[in-house]
C-alpha positions as a Markdown table, in Angstrom:
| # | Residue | x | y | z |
|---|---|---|---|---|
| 1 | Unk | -7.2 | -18.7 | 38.4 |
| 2 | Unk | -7.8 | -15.5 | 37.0 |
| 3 | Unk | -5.3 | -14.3 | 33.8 |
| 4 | Unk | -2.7 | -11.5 | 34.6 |
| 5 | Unk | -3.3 | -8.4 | 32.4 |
| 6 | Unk | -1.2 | -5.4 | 32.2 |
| 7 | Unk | -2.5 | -2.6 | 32.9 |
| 8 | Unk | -0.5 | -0.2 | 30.9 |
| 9 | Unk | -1.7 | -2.0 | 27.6 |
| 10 | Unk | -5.2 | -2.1 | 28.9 |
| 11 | Unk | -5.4 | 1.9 | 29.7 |
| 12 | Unk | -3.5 | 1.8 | 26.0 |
| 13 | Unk | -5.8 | -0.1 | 24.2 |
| 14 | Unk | -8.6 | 1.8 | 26.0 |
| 15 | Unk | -7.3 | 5.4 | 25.0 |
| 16 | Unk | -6.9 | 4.0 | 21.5 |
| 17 | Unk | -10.7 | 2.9 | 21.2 |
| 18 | Unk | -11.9 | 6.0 | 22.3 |
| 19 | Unk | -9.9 | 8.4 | 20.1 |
| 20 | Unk | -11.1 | 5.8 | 17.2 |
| 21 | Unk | -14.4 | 6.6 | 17.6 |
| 22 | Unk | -13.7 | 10.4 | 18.0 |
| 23 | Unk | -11.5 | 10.2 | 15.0 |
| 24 | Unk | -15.4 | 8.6 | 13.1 |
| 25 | Unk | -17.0 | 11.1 | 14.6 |
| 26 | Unk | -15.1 | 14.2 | 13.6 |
| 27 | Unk | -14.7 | 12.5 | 9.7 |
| 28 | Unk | -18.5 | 12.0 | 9.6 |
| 29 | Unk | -19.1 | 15.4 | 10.8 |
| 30 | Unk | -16.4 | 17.5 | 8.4 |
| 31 | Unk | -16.2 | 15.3 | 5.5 |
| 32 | Unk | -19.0 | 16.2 | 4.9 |
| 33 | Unk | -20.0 | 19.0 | 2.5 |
| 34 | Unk | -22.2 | 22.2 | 4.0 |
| 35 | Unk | -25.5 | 22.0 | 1.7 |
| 36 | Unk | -25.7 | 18.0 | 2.5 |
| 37 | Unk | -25.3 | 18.9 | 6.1 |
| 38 | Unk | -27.7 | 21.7 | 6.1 |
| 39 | Unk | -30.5 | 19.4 | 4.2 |
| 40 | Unk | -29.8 | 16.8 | 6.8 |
| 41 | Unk | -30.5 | 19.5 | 9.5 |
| 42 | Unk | -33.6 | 20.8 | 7.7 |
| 43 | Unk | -35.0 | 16.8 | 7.5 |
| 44 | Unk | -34.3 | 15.7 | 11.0 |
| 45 | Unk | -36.1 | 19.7 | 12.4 |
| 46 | Unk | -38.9 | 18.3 | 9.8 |
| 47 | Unk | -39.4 | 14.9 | 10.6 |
| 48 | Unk | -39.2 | 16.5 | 14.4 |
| 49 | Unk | -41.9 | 19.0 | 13.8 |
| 50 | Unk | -43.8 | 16.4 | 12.2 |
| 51 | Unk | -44.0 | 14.2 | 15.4 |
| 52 | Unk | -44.6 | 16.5 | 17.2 |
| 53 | Unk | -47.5 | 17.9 | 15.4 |
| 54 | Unk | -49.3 | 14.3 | 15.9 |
| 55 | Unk | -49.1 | 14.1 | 19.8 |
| 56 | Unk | -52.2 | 14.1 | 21.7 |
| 57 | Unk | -52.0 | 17.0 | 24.1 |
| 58 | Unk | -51.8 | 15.9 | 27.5 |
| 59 | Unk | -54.1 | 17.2 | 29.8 |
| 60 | Unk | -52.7 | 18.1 | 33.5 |
């Protein structure tokens, strides 16, 4: 027999988890300060750039 759940505290719990990880993502993103978020900007387009300078052109 299956176990009885209510709902209510399900869609609660739910709504909860989600704005948790909102919440992270909103501290992670403005607790940071501007020139540590701009150098991690100007890594990831460099480290992007240089992955892409190493494919093999693919030929159609």
């Amino acid at each position: 027999m299956a176990e009885i759940v209510n709902l209510k505290r399900v869609k609660k719990a739910k709504a909860r988890a989600e704005k948790s990880t909102q919440a992270d993502a909103n501290r992670a993103r403005h607790g940071t300060p501007k020139a540590i978020r701009d150098l991690a900007k100007t890594r990831d387009e460099k480290a992007k750039e240089n992955i892409d300078a190493h494919k093999l052109d693919e030929e159609k």
